[in-house]
C-alpha positions, 0 to 999 in steps of 0.5 A: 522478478515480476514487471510491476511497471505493466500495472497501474496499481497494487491493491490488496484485499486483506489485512495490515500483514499482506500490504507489509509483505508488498511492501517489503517484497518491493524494498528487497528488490534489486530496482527498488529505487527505480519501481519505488521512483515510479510512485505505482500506488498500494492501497489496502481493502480491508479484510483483515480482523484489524485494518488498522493501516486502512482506518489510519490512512482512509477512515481518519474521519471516523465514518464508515466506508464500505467496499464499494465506497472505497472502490469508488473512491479508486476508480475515480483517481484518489490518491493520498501519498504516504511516506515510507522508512527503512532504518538501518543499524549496522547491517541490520534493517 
């Protein structure tokens, strides 16, 4: 199991499929709730064929912001939080 704690951020250049798999690889871990009370950021840079997580939680704007915007936007310390669900029936999530 890898120590997220020696990382200040997870950031992946992708599409919406690579942040759900963090996401879930995170939430499937035994210190979940402990890796999850770190609040560690995760934000996505689009490079998928969609980005529809990007233009919902970077671009509600409208404008267009490119990758060095955005890596701007990162390395001068923005954050917007986002909540996360598990929903569980039965044994099922």
């Amino acid at each position: 199991m890898h120590d997220l704690l020696s990382y200040h951020a997870i950031l992946t250049c992708s599409g919406d499929g690579v942040i759900h798999e963090i996401i879930n690889s995170i939430l499937n871990r035994p210190d979940k709730e402990f890796i999850l009370a770190q609040n560690i950021p995760i934000g996505p840079l689009p490079a998928g064929s969609g980005n529809g997580l990007f233009s919902s939680i970077c671009a509600s704007s409208g404008e267009k912001i490119s990758l060095a915007g955005i890596l701007k936007i990162i390395c001068a310390g923005f954050i917007k939080k986002a909540d996360l669900i598990e929903v569980r029936l039965e044994n099922e999530r």
